[in-house]
C-alpha positions in Angstrom: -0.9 -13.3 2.0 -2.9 -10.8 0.0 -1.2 -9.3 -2.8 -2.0 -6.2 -4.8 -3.9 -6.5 -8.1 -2.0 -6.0 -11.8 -3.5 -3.7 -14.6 -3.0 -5.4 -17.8 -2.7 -3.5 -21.4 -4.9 -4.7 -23.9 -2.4 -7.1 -25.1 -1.6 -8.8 -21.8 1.4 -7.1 -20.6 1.6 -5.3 -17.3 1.5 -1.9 -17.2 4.3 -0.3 -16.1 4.7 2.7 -13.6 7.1 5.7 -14.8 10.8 4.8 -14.4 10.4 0.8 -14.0 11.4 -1.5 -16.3 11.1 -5.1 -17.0 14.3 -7.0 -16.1 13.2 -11.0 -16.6 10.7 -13.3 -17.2 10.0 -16.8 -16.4 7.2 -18.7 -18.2 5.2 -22.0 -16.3 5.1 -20.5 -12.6 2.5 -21.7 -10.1 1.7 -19.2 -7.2 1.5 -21.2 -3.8 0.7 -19.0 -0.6 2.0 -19.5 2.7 -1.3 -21.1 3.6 -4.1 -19.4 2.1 -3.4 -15.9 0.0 -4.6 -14.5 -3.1 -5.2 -11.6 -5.4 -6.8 -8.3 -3.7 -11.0 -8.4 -5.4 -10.3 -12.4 -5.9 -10.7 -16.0 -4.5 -8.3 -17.0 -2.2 -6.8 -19.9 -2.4 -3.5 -22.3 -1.6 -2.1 -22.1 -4.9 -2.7 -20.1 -8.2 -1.4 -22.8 -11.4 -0.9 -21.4 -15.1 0.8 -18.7 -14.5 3.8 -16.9 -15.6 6.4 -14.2 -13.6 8.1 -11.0 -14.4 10.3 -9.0 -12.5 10.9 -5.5 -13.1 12.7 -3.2 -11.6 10.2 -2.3 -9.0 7.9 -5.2 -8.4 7.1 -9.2 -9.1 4.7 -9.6 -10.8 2.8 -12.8 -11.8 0.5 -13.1 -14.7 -2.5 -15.4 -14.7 -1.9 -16.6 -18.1 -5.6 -18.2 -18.7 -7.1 -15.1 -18.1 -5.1 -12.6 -20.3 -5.8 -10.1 -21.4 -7.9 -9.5 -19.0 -6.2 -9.3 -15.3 -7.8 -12.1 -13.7 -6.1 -13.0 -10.4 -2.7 -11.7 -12.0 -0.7 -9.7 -8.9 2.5 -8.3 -7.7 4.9 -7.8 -4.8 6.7 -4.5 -3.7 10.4 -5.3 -4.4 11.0 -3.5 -1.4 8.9 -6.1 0.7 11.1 -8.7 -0.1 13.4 -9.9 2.3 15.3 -12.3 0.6 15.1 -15.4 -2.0 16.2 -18.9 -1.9 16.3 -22.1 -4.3 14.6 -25.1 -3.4 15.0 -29.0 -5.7 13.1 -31.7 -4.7 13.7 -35.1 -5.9 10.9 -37.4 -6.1 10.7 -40.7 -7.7 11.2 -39.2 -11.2 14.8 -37.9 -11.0 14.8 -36.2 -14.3 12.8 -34.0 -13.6 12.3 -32.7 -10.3 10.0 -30.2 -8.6 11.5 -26.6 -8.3 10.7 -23.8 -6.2 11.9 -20.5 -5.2 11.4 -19.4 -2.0 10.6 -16.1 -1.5 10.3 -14.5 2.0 8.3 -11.4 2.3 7.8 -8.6 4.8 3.8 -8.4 5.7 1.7 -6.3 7.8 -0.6 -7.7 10.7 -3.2 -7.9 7.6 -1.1 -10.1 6.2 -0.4 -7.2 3.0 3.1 -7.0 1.7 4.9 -4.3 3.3 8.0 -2.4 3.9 10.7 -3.8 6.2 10.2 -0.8 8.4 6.1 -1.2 8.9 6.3 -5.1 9.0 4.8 -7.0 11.7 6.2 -10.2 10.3 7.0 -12.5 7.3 5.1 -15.1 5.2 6.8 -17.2 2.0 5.7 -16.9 -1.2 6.5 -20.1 -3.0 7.1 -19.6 -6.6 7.1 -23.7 -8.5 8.4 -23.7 -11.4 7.5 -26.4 -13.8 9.9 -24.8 -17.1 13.2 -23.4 -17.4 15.6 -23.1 -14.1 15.2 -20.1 -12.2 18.5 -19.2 -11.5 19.1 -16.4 -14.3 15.1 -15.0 -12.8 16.8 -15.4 -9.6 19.9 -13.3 -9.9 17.7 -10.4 -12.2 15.3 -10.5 -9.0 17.9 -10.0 -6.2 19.7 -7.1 -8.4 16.7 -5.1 -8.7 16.3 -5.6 -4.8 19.7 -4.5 -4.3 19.4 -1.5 -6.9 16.5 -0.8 -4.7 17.9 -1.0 -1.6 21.1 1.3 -2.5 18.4 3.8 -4.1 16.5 4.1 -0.9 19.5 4.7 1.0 20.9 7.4 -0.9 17.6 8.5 -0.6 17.6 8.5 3.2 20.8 9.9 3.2 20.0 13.1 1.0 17.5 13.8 3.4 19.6 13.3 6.6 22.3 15.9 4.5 19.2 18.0 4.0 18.0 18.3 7.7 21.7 18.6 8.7 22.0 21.8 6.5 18.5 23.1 7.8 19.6 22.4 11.4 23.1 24.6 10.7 21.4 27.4 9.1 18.8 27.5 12.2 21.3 27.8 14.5 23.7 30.1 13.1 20.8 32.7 11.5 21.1 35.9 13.3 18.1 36.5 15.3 15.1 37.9 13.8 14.8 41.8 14.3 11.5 41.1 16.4 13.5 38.6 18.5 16.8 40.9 18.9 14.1 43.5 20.3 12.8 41.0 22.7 16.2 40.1 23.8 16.7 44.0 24.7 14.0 44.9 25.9 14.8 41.7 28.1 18.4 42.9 29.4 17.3 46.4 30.3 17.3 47.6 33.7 14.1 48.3 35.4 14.3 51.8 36.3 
C-alpha cells in the first residue's frame, strides 16, 4: 500500500487542513504494510520502525519520529478509507509484555492507493505495532472520528438527494416557457 505524504511545520507537527482537528496520539508505533507499502516519493519497504501516530479528525497520520522536523517517510490515511479496526495480543515467551497490534483494514484502489469505499477495488491491512502504551483509548478516538465521518457524509448525500428532489419538483411543475407554450399552439392548430 502506498500512502500519501505529510507536511510537517517547522516544529514537527502535522499540518492541519481547515476544520480538522487532532483527536489522539499514540507514541512508539511501527508501520508494517500488508507486504510491501510505503510513503508516496520514498523507499518502500515491509515495515517503517520509530515512529509515532495521530489521529485527527480527518486522517491517520504517522510521524517518522527520526526524521522530524523534516517529513521524512511520515504519511497518512483518508479516514474515510478505513473500513474498520481491530486489536490484536500476541503472547510470546515473555508474557509481560507482549507484542500489540492494531489492525487496520483499508479500502485501496487497483494501484494499491487508499481510497474511498465507493472507488475501491479491494482491501489491504495496515498493521499498526505498538511497543508503548495500550491502544485501546487511540482505538476508540479513531473509530469516532470514522463514525463522525461517516454520519457527515451521509447528511451530506442526503442534502443533495433533498436538493435534486426540489429541482426535479420545480421542473416539472414550472409553467412552460412562453417559447414552448407557442410551440405547443402552433402544434394544436388545424391545418387550414
Amino acid at each position: 500500500m502506498i500512502l500519501p505524504k505529510v507536511e510537517l511545520t517547522p516544529s514537527g507537527r502535522p499540518k492541519l487542513a481547515t476544520g480538522e482537528i487532532e483527536r489522539v496520539l499514540l507514541d512508539k508505533v511501527d508501520l508494517e504494510f500488508d507486504g510491501v507499502g510505503g510513503t508516496e516519493g520514498c523507499q518502500t519497504a515491509e515495515r517503517y520502525q520509530n515512529g509515532y501516530m495521530v489521529a485527527t479528525s480527518h486522517r491517520l497520520i504517522w510521524i517518522d519520529a527520526a526524521a522530524t522536523p523534516n517529513s521524512g517517510r511520515s504519511c497518512h490515511l483518508p479516514v474515510d478509507s478505513i473500513h474498520s479496526t481491530r486489536k490484536h495480543v500476541q503472547y510470546g515467551l515473555n508474557l509481560i509484555s507482549p507484542k500489540v497490534r492494531l489492525e487496520v483494514k483499508v479500502f485501496v484502489d487497483l494501484g494499491s492507493k487508499p481510497t474511498t469505499m465507493q472507488a475501491s477495488a479491494t482491501f489491504r491491512y495496515l498493521q499498526l505495532r505498538c511497543r508503548g502504551e495500550s491502544p485501546d483509548a487511540f482505538n476508540e478516538q479513531l473509530n469516532a472520528a470514522m463514525q463522525a465521518h461517516k454520519q457527515q457524509q451521509e447528511q451530506q448525500q442526503q442534502q443533495q438527494q433533498q436538493q435534486r428532489q426540489q429541482q426535479q419538483r420545480l421542473h416539472t411543475s414550472a409553467p412552460p416557457s412562453p417559447s414552448h407554450a407557442g410551440q405547443q399552439r402552433q402544434q394544436q392548430a388545424p391545418p387550414w
